[in-house]
Every structure is written in structure tokens, then in C-alpha cells.
C-alpha positions, 0 to 999 in steps of 0.5 A: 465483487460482493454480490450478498447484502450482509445479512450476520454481523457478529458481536465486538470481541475485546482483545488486548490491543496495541495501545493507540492514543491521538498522535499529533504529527499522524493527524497533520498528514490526514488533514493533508487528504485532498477532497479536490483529489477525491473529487478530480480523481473519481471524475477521472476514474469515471471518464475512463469507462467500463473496465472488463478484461482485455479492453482498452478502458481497463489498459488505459487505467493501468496507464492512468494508475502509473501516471499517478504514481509517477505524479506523487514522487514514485519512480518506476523502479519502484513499480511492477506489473505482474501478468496474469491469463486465467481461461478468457481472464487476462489482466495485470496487477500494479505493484507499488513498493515503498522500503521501511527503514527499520524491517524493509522486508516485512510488508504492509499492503493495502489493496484493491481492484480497478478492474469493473463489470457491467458499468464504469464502477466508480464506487466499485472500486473507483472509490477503494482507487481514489482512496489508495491514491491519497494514502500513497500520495501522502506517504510518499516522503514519510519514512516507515519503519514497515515497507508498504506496498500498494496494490492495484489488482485486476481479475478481482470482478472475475473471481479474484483471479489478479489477487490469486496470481499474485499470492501464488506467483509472488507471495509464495514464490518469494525465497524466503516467502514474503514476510507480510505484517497485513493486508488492508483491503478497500472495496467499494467505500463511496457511499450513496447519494442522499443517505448520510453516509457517516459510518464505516464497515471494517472487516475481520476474518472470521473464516478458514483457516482459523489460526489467523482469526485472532490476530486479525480481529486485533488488527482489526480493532486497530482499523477501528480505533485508527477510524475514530482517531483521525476521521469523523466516522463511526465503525461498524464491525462485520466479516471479510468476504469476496474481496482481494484479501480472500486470497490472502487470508486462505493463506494465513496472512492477517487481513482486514478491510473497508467496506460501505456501510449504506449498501449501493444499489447500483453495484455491477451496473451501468448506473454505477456513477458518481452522482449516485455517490457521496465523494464527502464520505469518500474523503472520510474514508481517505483520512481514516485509511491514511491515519491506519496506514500511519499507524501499521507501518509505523511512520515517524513522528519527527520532523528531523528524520522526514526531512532527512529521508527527503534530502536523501532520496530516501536512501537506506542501507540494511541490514546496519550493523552488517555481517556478509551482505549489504542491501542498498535502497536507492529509494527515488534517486535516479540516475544513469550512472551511481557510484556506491563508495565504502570508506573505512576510518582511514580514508581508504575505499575498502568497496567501489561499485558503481550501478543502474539505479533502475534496479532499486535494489543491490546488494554487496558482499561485506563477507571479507571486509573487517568488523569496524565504522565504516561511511557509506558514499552514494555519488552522482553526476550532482549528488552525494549522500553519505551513511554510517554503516557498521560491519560486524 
């Protein structure tokens, strides 16, 4: 929802930034971003109709959402809807976790509405949807060392009320708080029909509070270099407003974004359609947003290990070495029943659990258990994976 044109932009600020150089294996995944996808999925977006608060259209896109998500190799265990009901706003946000491997529980979300108003919205934010999908599709079987989550809100159109429910309700409702590294949002990024659409705006806070200006510039910085770095597109450095990160932002989280850079006409109007859009620029998009998330949650760049995380299931322990507790991710492993084995140098079972892998996460009290290597067993009916797992 962005009803002003830009009319400041602010001058590039240099700051010391995290060195960033062209990585070869980050560039293999970007290519890898499908304009057929783009295109296919925009279409889709588009035929679901106007998505206003409790309509069918906008139920019937949140079905569409978790069907895509299903389609990449998510499991429902890994999704979450959040309801939210704000005077005559109603509404649900898709929540999308993926567990980093080295800090799974520090966060980087990148967001945005499906929601819509006064037309089908395919570039507001049909595009920021397609968008999001590609970097979900892509990531899915690359082992992060942050978790990602991936944010579909609602109530964005009605003043950010979905994003609002979720920092209050979720963010800060978290025992400890949740630990969010940044926040990537992408609104409305399809460009216009005729124009040559070759530039991308990328938005920094520049708002109150001002203690998390600074490291959101830097962020931003790194949004920009990750643009020239994997996609053809230019940037252009402006300010963060009236978009689901606000929320975020008044919170003292680090934000940054995508924005258009050739403004649309037709936003919030029933001429909001994809003939008025550019889907080639939406395709750039993608890559640049697939190459910054790469970046951001810090994927691997070996082969070895993403072959690993695929054939495990993306099956992960934490903390390693453990004290008192044990976490086990169970990734996309499902099954109706799972032992879960820890076996000492000895050959002895030391622990035998078994659990409903519906619940993506458990955690098992090693308080008792003495310091030493132990070998972690997963079993199904037809799988087993193990894991070295020390006490300490």
C-alpha cells in the first residue's frame, strides 16, 4: 500500500559493509529462477480475482499459496496461519519456516501482501508473491546457516494490520523474543508495460526509532550489491514507508526492501493487470532477491553438504555440542511414526523417543546424560538417518 510518489530521495551514504564478491555456486541457483514460473504464476495470481477481506478470492489465494509451498518440497509442518480480526479487517498470514543449520533460531524473513483492493493487484503485490515464490522454490534443499521465513501477510491494504498482528502477536509474544537477523520486504516490483524497466528501488529506514538506521543502511547496501551482483538491474537508494516491514521497523528490527523504480499508474485499480506489466522485470527481480537471500541467510556454497541436507531430510540437531537440552529438527521427514535413538560409544541407548513428525520440532532433556560422543538415529518404517552429537 504506497498511495505518495516519491518525492525525496537521500544521498548514498558509505558505510563499511560486509565484503561481498560474485560467488559462483549463489550464481548457479539465481539462474535457476524460471520466467515460465514468473509468467505462470502471475496469470494464476491474476484469475484468482480481487482479494479484499473476507472474500472467497482472498481464501481461495491463501489455498493457492499453501498448494505452492506443498509443490516446492515444504511440508505442512513447516506452515503456519496466524488469524487476525481488526473492526471489519479479517484475515490470515502464511508463515513459511525453513531451520538454519549453524543459528536456527535467528531469523531472516523476507515478506509481502497478497491481499488487494479495488482490483486483482497482480503487480500490487502479485509481483512481490511470484517473487517470493522463486526464492522459496529455490532454496528449498540449500542448507542455510540462518532460518528463513517466508511471509505471506494479509491486512497489508487495510493499514498493515496482518503485519502489525504478527510482530505484536508472534514477534514479541516469542519466550525469548524472536531473534530476527532482517526483514526483506517486496511490494509491488512489476514494472510497466512499455517503459524499460531496468532499475530497482531498494529501501532503507530512515525513520523513528533511529537506533536501527544504521544497521539498515548497511543492510541495505548489501540489498544493492547483491542486485548488481546477480541480476542485470541497476539500483536506486530511497526510504522505507507504508509497507509490511513498517511494523517491523517501529520495532527496532533491521528492515529493507523492493520497490518499483517506474512508478505504476494503475495501482488500487481494476486496471491493476498484468498486460500493464513488464513480467521480464519481474523475472529480474527474482534473481536479484534469490541472489540477496543467498547472501543474508548465508547458504552453503558445497555441493557435499547440499547433497547431504537432501538425502537427510534436512534433518538437523541443535544446539551440538549439547548441555541440558537437545532440539531436533525433523526438516521435511514425515511419517506417523519416528523413533529417535541416543546411542553412546558403546552401543548402548542411553534415550528412545519415538514422536508425530507433524510437529517439526522437539526437544529432549540430555541434563542427565554424561559428557562424551554420542550417535543420534532417526528411524522410520523405511528410513534411517544418523547424526554425531556431542554432550558437553
Amino acid at each position: 500500500m504506497k498511495n505518495l510518489l516519491l518525492t525525496l530521495t537521500f544521498l548514498f551514504t558509505t558505510l563499511a559493509t560486509t565484503a561481498q564478491v560474485y560467488t559462483e555456486q549463489y550464481a548457479t541457483i539465481v539462474n535457476q529462477v524460471s520466467a515460465t514460473n514468473i509468467l505462470n504464476n502471475l496469470t494464476e495470481f491474476e484469475n484468482l480475482g480481487v482479494k479484499r477481506r473476507g472474500t472467497t478470492p482472498l481464501q481461495n489465494t491463501l489455498n493457492w499459496l499453501k498448494a505452492e509451498y506443498l509443490s516446492y518440497g515444504y511440508i505442512a509442518a513447516q506452515m503456519q496461519e496466524y488469524s487476525f480480526t481488526n473492526g471489519n479487517t479479517t484475515g490470515k498470514n502464511l508463515v513459511v519456516t525453513k531451520l538454519g543449520t549453524l543459528y536456527p533460531d535467528t531469523f531472516v524473513i523476507i515478506c509481502g501482501h497478497y491481499d488487494t483492493i479495488n482490483g486483482k493487484g497482480t503487480n500490487d503485490n502479485g509481483s512481490g508473491v511470484v517473487t517470493i515464490f522463486e526464492v522459496a522454490r529455490l532454496l528449498q534443499n540449500i542448507p542455510t546457516e540462518y532460518s528463513i521465513k517466508f511471509i505471506n501477510f494479509s491486512g497489508e491494504e487495510d493499514g498493515l494490520i496482518g503485519s502489525q498482528h504478527f510482530v505484536s502477536t508472534v514477534v514479541n509474544a516469542t519466550t525469548p523474543k524472536m531473534d530476527i537477523k532482517l526483514v526483506f520486504n517486496i511490494d509491488e516490483v512489476g514494472g510497466r508495460a512499455g517503459f524499460v524497466n531496468d532499475t530497482i528501488t531498494c529501501e532503507r529506514d530512515t525513520g523513528s526509532p533511529t537506533s536501527n538506521n544504521a544497521a539498515s543502511n548497511l543492510i541495505t547496501n548489501q540489498l544493492m550489491n547483491c542486485v548488481e551482483l546477480y541480476s542485470p538491474l541497476n539500483t536506486f537508494l530511497s526510504y522505507a514507508y507504508a509497507s509490511d516491514y513498517m511494523p517491523f521497523e517501529e520495532n527496532n528490527e533491521i528492515i529493507t526492501g523492493f520497490f518499483e523504480t517506474n512508478e505504476t499508474p494503475h495501482r488500487h485499480t481494476a486496471t491493476d493487470l498484468l498486460v500493464n506489466m513488464d513480467p521480464e522485470y519481474v523475472y529480474n527481480i527474482a534473481k536479484a532477491a534469490t541472489g540477496a537471500m543467498l547472501h543474508f541467510a548465508v547458504a552453503s556454497t558445497s555441493s557435499l553438504d547440499n547433497q547431504n541436507f537432501i538425502k537427510d531430510h534436512q534433518i538437523s540437531f541443535y544446539p551440538n555440542p549439547a548441555k541440558e537440552f537437545l532440539n531436533i529438527n525433523f526438516g521435511n521427514l514425515t511419517s506417523d511414526k519416528t523413533t529417535f535413538t541416543l546411542v553412546d560409544i558403546n552401543g548402548k541407548k542411553v534415550i528412545e523417543n519415538q514422536f508425530d513428525t507433524q510437529n517439526q520440532l522437539q526437544r529432549i532433556s540430555v541434563a542427565s546424560i554424561p559428557n562424551g560422543i554420542y550417535l543420534a538415529v532417526i528411524e522410520t518404517n523405511d528410513k534411517r538417518i544418523t547424526k554425531k552429537i556431542v554432550i558437553d
